[in-house]
C-alpha positions in Angstrom: 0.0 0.0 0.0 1.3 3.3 -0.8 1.1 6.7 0.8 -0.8 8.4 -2.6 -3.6 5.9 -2.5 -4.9 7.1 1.0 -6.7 9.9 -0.4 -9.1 7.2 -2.6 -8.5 4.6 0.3 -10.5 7.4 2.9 -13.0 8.5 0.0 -14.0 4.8 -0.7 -14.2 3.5 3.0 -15.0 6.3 5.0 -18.9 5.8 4.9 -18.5 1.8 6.5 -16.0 2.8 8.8 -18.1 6.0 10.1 -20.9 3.2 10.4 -19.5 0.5 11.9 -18.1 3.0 14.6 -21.4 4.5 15.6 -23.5 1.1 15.2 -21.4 0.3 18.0 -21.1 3.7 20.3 -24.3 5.6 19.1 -22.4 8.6 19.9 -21.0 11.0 16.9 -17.8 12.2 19.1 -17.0 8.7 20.3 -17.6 7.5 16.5 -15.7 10.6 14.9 -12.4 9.3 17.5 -12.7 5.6 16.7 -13.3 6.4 12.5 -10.0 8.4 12.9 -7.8 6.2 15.3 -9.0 3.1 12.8 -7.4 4.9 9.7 -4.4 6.2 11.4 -3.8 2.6 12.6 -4.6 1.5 9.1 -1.8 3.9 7.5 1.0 3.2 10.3 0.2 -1.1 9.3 0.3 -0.3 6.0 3.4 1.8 6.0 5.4 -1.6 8.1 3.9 -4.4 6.0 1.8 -5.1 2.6 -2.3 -5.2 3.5 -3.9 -7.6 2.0 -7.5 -6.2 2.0 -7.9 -2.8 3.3 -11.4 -2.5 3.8 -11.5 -5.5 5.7 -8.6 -4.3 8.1 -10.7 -0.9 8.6 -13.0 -2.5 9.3 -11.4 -4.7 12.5 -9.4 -1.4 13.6 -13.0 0.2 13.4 -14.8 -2.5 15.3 -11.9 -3.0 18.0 -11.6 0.8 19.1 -15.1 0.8 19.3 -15.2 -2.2 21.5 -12.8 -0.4 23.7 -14.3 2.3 23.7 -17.7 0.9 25.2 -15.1 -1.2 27.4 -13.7 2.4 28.6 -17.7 3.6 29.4 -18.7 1.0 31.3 -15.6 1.1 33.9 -16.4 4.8 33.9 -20.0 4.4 35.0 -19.1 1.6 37.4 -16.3 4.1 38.9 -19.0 7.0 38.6 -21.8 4.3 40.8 -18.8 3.4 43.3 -17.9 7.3 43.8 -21.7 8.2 44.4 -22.5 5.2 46.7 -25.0 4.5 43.9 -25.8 1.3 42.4 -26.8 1.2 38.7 -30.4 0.2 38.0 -31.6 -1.0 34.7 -34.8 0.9 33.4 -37.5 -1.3 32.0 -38.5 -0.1 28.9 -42.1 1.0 28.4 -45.1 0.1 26.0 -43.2 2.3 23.0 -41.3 0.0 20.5 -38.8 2.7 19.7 -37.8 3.2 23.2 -37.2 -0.9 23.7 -35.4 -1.2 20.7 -32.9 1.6 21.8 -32.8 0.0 25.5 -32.1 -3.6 23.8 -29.6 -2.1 21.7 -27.6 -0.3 24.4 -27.7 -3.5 26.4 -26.0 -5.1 23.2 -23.3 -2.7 23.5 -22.8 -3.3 27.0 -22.5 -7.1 27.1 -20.5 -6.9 23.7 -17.9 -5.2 25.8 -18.1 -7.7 28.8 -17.1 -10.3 25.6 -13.4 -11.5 25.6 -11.9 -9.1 22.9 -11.5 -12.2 20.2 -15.6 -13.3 20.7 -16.5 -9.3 20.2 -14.5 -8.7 17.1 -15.7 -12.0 15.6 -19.5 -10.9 16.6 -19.1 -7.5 15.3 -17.0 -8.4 12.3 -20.4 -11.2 11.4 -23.3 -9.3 12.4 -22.3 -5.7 12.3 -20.2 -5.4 9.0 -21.8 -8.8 7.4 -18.5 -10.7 6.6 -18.5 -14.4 6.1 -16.9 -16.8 8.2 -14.0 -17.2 5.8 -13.7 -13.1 5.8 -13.4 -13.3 9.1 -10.8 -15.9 9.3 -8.4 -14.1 7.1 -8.6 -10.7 8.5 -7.9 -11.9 12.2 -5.8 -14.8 10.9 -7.8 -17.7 12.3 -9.2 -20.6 10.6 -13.2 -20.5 9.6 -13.7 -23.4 11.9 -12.1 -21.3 15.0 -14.4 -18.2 13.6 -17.4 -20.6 14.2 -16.3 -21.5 17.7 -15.7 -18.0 18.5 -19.3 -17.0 17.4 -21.2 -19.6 18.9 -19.1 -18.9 22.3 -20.1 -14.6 21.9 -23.8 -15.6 21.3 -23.9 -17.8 24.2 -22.4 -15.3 26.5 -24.7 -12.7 25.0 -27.7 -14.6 25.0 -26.4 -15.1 29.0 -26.3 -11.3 29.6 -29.0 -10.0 27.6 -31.7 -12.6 29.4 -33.8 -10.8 31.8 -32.6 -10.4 35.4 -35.6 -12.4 36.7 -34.7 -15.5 34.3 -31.4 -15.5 35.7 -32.6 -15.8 39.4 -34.7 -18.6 38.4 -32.3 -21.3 36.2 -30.8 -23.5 37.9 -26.9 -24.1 37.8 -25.3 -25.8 35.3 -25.3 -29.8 35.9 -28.1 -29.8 38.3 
């Protein structure tokens, strides 16, 4: 990759790279940081070693700061509750469609950031920027069958974090 092609490189990614970041974040300032940190990264790689597929490396760079980023909010909010005494409490969402689907998809950004980083970049890589398995596997260097594992691990967990509080209190351990 050379230096002169960055110019069409930004022009033809920027628009997936602005919406993987804020898919992720919902928030234009936290998006605007993670687009830019994800092409800076993207030039300094390419300037040390050949890239085999660029869009598909923005994309992971994009995806990754982003999942730190919501990493970075949620110890900040915990730190926040600990300072204040507080304890965080979930809001049930009301009768309005809208409002539960923003609820459910904040939650989604939440327990992606509990994920181990591999499992969230392989979730967010499959459902957020629609790559196949075998996309996957060559971008983070892994085999398609290890992309599989990864995935069905992530929906497990999420499944696991995203079920109501009450159906938690209610299952019984594993093995009994």
């Amino acid at each position: 990759m050379h230096v002169h092609n960055w110019q069409r490189i930004t022009e033809e990614h920027a628009s997936v790279v602005w919406q993987t970041a804020y898919r992720l974040l919902r928030n234009q300032a936290d998006a605007a940081d993670c687009f830019q940190e994800a092409f800076l990264a993207a030039f300094a790689l390419s300037q040390r070693q050949p890239v085999r597929n660029v869009r598909a490396l923005l994309l992971h760079l994009a995806t990754t700061r982003a999942i730190d980023q919501l990493r970075r909010r949620r110890r900040q909010v915990r730190h926040e509750a600990n300072d204040d005494g507080l304890d965080i409490v979930s809001v049930r969402p009301g009768p309005d469609a809208d409002a539960q689907n923003l609820e459910l998809a904040e939650r989604l950004r939440a327990a992606i950031a509990q994920l181990p980083p591999q499992e969230a970049k392989v979730f967010c890589l499959r459902y957020f920027n629609d790559l196949s398995y075998r996309e996957i596997a060559k971008e983070l260097t892994i085999t398609s069958g290890a992309v599989g594992v990864l995935l069905h691990r992530a929906k497990g967990k999420l499944r696991h974090l995203l079920e109501p509080v009450e159906a938690q209190e209610t299952r019984l351990p594993y093995g009994t």
